[in-house]
C-alpha positions as CSV (number, residue, x, y, z in Angstrom):
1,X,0.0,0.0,0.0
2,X,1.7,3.5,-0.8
3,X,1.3,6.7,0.3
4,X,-0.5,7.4,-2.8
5,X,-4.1,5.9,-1.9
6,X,-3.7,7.8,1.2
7,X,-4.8,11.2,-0.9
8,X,-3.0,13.8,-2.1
9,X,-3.2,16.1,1.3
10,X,-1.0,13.5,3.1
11,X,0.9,13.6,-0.1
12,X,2.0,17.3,1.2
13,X,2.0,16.6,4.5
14,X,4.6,13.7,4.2
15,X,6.8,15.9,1.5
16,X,6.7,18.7,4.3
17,X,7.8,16.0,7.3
18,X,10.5,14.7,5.1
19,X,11.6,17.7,3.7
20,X,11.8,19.2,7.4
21,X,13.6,15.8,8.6
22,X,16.1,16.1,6.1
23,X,16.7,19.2,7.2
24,X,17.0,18.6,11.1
25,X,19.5,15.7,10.3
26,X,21.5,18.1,8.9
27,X,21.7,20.7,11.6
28,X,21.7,18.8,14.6
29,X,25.8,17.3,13.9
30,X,26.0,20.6,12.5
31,X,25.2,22.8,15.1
32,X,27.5,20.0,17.7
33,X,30.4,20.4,15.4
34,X,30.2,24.2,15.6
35,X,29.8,24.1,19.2
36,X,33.1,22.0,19.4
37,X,34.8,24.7,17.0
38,X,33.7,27.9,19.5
39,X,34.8,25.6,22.7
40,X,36.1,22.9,24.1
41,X,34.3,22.9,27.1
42,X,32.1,19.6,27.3
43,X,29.9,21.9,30.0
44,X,29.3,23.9,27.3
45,X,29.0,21.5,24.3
46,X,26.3,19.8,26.6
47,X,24.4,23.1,27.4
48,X,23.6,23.6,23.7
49,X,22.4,19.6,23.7
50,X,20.3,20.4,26.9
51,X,18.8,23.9,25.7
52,X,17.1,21.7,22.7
53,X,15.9,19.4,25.0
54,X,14.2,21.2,27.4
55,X,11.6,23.1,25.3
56,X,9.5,19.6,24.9
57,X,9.3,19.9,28.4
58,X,8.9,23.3,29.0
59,X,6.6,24.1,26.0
60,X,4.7,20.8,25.4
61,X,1.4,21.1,27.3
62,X,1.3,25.1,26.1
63,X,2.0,24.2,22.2
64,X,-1.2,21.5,22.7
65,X,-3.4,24.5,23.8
66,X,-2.3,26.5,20.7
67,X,-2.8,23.5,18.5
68,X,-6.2,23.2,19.3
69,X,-7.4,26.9,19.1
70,X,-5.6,28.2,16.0
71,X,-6.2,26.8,12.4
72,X,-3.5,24.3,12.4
73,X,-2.1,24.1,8.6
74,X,-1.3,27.6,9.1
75,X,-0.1,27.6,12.6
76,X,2.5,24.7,11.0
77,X,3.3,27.0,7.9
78,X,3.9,29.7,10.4
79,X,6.0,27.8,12.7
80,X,7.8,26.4,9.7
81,X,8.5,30.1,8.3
82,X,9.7,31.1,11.5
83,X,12.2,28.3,11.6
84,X,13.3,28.8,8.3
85,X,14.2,32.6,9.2
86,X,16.1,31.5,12.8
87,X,18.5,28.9,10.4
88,X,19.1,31.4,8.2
89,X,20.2,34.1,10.1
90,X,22.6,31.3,12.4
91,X,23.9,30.3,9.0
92,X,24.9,34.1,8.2
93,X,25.9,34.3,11.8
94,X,28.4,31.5,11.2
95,X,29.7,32.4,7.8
96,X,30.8,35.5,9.1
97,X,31.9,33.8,12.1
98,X,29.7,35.9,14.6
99,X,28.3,32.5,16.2
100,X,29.4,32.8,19.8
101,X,28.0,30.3,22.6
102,X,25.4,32.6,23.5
103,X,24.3,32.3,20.0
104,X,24.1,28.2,20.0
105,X,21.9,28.6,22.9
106,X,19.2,30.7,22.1
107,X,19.1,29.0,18.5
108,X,18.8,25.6,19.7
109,X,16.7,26.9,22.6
110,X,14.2,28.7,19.9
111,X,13.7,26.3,17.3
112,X,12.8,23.7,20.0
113,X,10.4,25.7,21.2
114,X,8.4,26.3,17.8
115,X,9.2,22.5,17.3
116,X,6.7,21.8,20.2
117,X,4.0,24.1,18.7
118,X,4.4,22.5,14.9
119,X,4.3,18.9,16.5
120,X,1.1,19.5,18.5
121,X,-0.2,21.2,15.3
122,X,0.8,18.3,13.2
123,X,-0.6,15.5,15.1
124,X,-3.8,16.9,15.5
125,X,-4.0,17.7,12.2
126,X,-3.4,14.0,10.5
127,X,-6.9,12.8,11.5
128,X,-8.6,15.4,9.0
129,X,-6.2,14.3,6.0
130,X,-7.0,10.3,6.4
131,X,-9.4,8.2,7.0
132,X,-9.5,6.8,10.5
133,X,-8.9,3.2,9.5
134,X,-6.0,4.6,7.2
135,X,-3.8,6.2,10.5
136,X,-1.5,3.6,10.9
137,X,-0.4,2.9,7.9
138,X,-0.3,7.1,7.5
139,X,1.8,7.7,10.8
140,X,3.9,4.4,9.5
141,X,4.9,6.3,5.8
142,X,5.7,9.6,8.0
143,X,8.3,7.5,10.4
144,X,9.5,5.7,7.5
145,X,9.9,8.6,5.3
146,X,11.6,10.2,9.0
147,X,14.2,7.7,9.4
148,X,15.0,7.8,5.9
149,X,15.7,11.0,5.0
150,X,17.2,11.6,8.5
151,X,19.1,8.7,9.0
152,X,20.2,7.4,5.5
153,X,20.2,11.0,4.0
154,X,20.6,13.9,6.4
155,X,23.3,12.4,8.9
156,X,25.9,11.4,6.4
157,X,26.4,14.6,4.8
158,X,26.2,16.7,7.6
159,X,29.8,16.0,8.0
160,X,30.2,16.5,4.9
161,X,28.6,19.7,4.1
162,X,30.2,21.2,7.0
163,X,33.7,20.4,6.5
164,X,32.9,21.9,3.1
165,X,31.8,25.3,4.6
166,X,30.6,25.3,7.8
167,X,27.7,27.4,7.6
168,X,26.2,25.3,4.4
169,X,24.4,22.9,6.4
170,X,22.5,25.7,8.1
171,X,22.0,27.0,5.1
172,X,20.2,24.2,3.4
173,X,18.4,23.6,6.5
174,X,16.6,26.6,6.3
175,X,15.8,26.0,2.9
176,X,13.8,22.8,3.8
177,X,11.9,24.8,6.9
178,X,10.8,27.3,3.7
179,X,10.2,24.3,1.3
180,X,7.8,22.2,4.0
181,X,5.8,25.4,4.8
182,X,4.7,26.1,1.3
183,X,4.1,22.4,1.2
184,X,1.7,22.9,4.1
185,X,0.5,26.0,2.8
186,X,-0.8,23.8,0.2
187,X,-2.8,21.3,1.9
188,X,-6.8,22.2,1.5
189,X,-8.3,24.5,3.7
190,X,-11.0,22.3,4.8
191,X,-12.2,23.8,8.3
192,X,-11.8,21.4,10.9
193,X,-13.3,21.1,14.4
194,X,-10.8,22.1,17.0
195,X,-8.8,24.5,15.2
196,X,-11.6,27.7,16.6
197,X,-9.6,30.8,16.9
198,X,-10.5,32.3,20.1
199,X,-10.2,36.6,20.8
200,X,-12.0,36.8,24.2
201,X,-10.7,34.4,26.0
202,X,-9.6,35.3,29.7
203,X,-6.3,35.5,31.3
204,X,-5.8,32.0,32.9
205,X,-7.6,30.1,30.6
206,X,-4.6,28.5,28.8
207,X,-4.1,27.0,32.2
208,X,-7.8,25.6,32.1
209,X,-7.4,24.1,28.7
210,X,-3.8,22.3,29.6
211,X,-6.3,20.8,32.8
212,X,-8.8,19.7,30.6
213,X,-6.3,17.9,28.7
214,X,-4.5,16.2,31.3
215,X,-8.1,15.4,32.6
216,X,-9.4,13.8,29.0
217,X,-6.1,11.8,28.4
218,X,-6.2,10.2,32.6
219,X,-10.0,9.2,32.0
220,X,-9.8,7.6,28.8
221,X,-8.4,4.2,30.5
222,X,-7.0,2.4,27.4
223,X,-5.0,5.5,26.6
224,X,-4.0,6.5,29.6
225,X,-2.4,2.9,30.1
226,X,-0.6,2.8,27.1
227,X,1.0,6.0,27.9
228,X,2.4,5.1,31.3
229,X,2.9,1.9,29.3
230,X,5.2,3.8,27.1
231,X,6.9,6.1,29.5
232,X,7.9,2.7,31.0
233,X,9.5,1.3,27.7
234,X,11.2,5.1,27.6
235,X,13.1,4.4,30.6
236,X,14.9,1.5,29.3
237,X,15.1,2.9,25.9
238,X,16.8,6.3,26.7
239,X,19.4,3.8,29.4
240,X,19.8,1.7,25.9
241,X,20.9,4.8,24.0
242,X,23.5,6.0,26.8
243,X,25.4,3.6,26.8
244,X,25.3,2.0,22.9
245,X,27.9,3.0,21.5
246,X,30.3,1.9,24.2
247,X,28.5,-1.5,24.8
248,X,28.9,-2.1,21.0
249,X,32.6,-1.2,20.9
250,X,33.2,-2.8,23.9
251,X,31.1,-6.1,24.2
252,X,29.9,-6.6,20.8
253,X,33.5,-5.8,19.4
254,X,32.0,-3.7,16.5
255,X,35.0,-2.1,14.6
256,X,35.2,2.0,15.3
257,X,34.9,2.2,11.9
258,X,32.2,0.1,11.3
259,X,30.2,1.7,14.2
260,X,27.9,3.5,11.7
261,X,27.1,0.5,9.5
262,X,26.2,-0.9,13.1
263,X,24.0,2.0,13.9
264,X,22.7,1.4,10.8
265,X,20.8,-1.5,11.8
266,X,18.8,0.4,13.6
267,X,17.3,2.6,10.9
268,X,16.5,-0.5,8.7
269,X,14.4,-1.6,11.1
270,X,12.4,1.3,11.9
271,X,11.4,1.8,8.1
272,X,10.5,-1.8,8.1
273,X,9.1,-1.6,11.0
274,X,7.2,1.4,10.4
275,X,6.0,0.0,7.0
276,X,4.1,-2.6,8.7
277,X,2.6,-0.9,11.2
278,X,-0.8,-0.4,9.2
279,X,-0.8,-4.3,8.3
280,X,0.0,-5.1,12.0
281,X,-2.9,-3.3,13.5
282,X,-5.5,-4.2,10.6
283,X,-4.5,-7.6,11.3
284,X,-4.7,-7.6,15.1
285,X,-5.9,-4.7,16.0
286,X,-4.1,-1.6,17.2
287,X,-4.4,-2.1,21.1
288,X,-4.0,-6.1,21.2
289,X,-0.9,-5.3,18.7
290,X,0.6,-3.3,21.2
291,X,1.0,-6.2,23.6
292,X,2.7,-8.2,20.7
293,X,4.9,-5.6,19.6
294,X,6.1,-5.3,23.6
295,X,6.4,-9.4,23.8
296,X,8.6,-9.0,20.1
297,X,10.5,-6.2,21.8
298,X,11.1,-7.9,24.9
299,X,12.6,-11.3,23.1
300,X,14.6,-8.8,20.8
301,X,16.0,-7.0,23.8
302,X,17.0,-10.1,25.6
303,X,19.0,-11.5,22.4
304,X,20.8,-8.0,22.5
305,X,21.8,-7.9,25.8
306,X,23.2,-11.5,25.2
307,X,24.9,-11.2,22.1
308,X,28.9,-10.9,22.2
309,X,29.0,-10.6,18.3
310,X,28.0,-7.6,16.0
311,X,26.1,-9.6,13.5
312,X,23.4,-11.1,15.8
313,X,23.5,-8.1,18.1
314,X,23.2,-5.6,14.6
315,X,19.9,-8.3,13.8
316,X,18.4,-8.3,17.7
317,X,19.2,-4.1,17.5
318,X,17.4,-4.4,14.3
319,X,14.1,-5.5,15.5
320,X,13.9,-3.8,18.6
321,X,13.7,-0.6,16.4
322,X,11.4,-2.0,14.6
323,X,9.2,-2.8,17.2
324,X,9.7,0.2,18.7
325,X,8.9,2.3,15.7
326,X,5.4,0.3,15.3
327,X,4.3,0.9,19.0
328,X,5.0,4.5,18.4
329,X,2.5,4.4,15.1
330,X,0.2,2.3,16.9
331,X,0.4,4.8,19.9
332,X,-0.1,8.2,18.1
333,X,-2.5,6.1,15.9
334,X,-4.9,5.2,18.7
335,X,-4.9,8.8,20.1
336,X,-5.8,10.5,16.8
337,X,-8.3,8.0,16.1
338,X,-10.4,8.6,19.9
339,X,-9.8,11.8,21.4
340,X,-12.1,14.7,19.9
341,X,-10.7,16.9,17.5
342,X,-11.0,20.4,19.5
343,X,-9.0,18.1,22.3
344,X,-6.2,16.3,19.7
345,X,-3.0,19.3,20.5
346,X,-3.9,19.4,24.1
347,X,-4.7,15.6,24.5
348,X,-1.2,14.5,22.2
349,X,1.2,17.1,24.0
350,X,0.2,15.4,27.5
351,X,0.8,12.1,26.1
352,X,4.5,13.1,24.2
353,X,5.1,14.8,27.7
354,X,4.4,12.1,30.1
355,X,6.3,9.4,27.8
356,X,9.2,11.5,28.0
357,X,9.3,12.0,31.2
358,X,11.7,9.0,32.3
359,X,13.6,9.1,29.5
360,X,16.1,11.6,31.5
361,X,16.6,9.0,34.5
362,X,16.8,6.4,32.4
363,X,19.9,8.7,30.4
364,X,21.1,9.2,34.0
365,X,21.1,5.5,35.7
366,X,22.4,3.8,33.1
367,X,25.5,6.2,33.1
368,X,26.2,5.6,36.6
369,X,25.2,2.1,36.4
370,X,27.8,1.4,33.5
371,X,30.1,3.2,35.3
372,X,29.5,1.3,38.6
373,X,29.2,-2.1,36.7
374,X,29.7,-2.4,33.0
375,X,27.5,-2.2,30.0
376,X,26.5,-5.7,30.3
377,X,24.0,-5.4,33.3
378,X,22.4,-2.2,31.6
379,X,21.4,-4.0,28.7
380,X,20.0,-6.9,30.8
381,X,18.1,-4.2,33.2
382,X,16.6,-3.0,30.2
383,X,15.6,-6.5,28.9
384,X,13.9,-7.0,32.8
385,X,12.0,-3.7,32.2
386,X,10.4,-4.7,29.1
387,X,9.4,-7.8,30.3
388,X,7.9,-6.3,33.0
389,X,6.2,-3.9,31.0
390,X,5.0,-6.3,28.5
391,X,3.3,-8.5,31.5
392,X,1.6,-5.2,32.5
393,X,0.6,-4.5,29.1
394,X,-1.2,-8.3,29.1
395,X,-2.8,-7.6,31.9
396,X,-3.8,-3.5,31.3
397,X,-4.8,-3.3,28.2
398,X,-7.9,-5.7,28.2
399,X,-10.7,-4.3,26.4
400,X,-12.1,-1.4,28.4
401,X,-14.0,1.2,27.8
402,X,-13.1,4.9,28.8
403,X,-14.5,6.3,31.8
């Protein structure tokens, strides 16, 4: 099944998400290799890391209240516009070597910020482009088409394009930020429900709305679950990527210079795993798949943590990724498909937000854990969470219907 049957307004909006993709696997090395060019300070180099990080935090739960009362294909167009115009002057910035710390900070810091407004708006808007039935396989393409034009595309000639002239991956990121918001500007302007501008509304009541979205998301039981479910899996997952690069070096004996082909791995299996995700749940279902993605995970994870070669590790690496690219589909999926629309930015921001919250302690134990013990036992904490989780997602996610 391609993208094509999906229509042509999720024709745009996948162009725009690729096109923007592309462009954030190009500035994120980018702006890490500049950072290590102004200073060698690792305090520093990890401040500009951190000040993109935080805004998802920060920002989420506002950017889902602004999602739901603007019109969302231009709110995206907008933020998109805005981007473009923040690159582009960090790219002139650089090539007249004028970017100074301060400068890293509030550009990484900024266009995290409108990220968490364009998401909101983008996730809310994918249920008026498809057909309900069709969101699976739609949130599947937009991964795919992600990983691909981050992963196999963007990444690799970051480098490149930098050693080349520093400031041309900035550059050519902006030009992407410009290209996806005529993209969006081109999606129809169907009014949809949710997307009511609002002039009167009182001070405080962007404080309500956040409420009412918490609220909605903790009453619907099914969804709730599954995102505590997923904020679960986020603590092992973020512990995972601490400490990969040193269990592969170290355990798995993957060649430095091979590393990337390893990593590699990875991608492969989110686009194949993302592919299928619309199969998956038309097959099973999108809430019993869930419980059979975490059992596939789980197995996956457990083969990972006892591998001491790079091929089977690269192949149990593989379909983790997968699996966890498919739960992700199946996730958003699931939300789109059963919150209201005037609720979808407030309801979606709550759930990114609370999935993300372990992912920092996860970061942060498995660092001191490796430390303290070796990779080894990370990996095989991980493997224990997910099989925890995946008993708890056997036993939570039972048909029920939302309070």
């Amino acid at each position: 099944m391609t993208s094509t049957a999906l229509g042509r307004d999720f024709r745009l909006l996948w162009s725009a998400a690729v096109s923007s993709r592309f462009g954030d696997a190009l500035r994120t090395p980018a702006l890490a290799l500049l950072a290590a060019t102004v200073t060698r300070d690792p305090r520093i180099i990890a401040a500009v890391t951190v000040a993109g990080q935080l805004p998802p935090l920060l920002f989420g739960l506002l950017g889902g209240v602004y999602a739901d009362r603007w019109d969302r294909r231009r709110t995206m167009a907008v933020v998109d516009g805005v981007r473009a115009a923040v690159v582009a002057a960090l790219a002139v910035a650089v090539a007249l070597h004028r970017a100074s710390v301060p400068v890293l900070l509030v550009a990484a810091f900024l266009l995290a910020a409108l990220g968490t407004l364009f998401d909101s708006a983008s996730f809310a808007l994918l249920p008026a482009l498809v057909p309900p039935d069709a969101l699976p396989r739609a949130n599947g393409r937009l991964q795919a088409g992600a990983a691909v034009a981050g992963g196999f595309l963007g990444a690799p000639a970051a480098g490149v394009l930098f050693a080349v002239a520093p400031a041309l991956p900035f550059a050519l990121d902006a030009v992407t930020f410009a290209v996806a918001a005529l993209l969006v500007l081109a999606l129809t302007p169907a009014p949809v429900a949710g997307t009511r501008p609002r002039s009167g509304v009182r001070r405080g009541s962007v404080w309500r709305e956040i409420v009412d979205g918490l609220r909605w998301l903790y009453a619907h039981r099914t969804l709730w679950r599954v995102t505590v479910l997923t904020s679960a899996s986020n603590l092992a997952i973020s512990g995972i990527m601490a400490v990969l690069v040193l269990y592969a070096l170290d355990v798995l004996r993957v060649p430095p210079a091979a590393y990337g082909l390893f990593a590699a791995a990875a991608i492969v299996g989110g686009v194949v795993g993302a592919l299928g995700a619309g199969r998956l749940a038309a097959r099973l279902g999108t809430v019993p798949a869930l419980g059979v993605v975490l059992a596939a995970e789980t197995v996956a994870l457990t083969g990972f943590a006892l591998a001491r070669h790079p091929v089977p590790g690269g192949l149990a690496l593989a379909v983790f990724a997968a699996g966890t690219v498919v739960w992700n589909s199946l996730w958003a999926s699931y939300g789109q498909r059963n919150v209201p629309a005037g609720l979808l930015g407030r309801v979606g921001a709550a759930q990114r937000m609370v999935g993300l919250l372990t992912a920092p302690v996860g970061a942060a134990l498995a660092g001191l854990a490796a430390a303290a013990f070796g990779t080894v036992p990370v990996m095989g904490a991980a493997a224990g969470v997910f099989a925890l989780v995946t008993v708890a997602a056997w036993r939570a996610l039972r048909p029920v219907s939302p309070a």
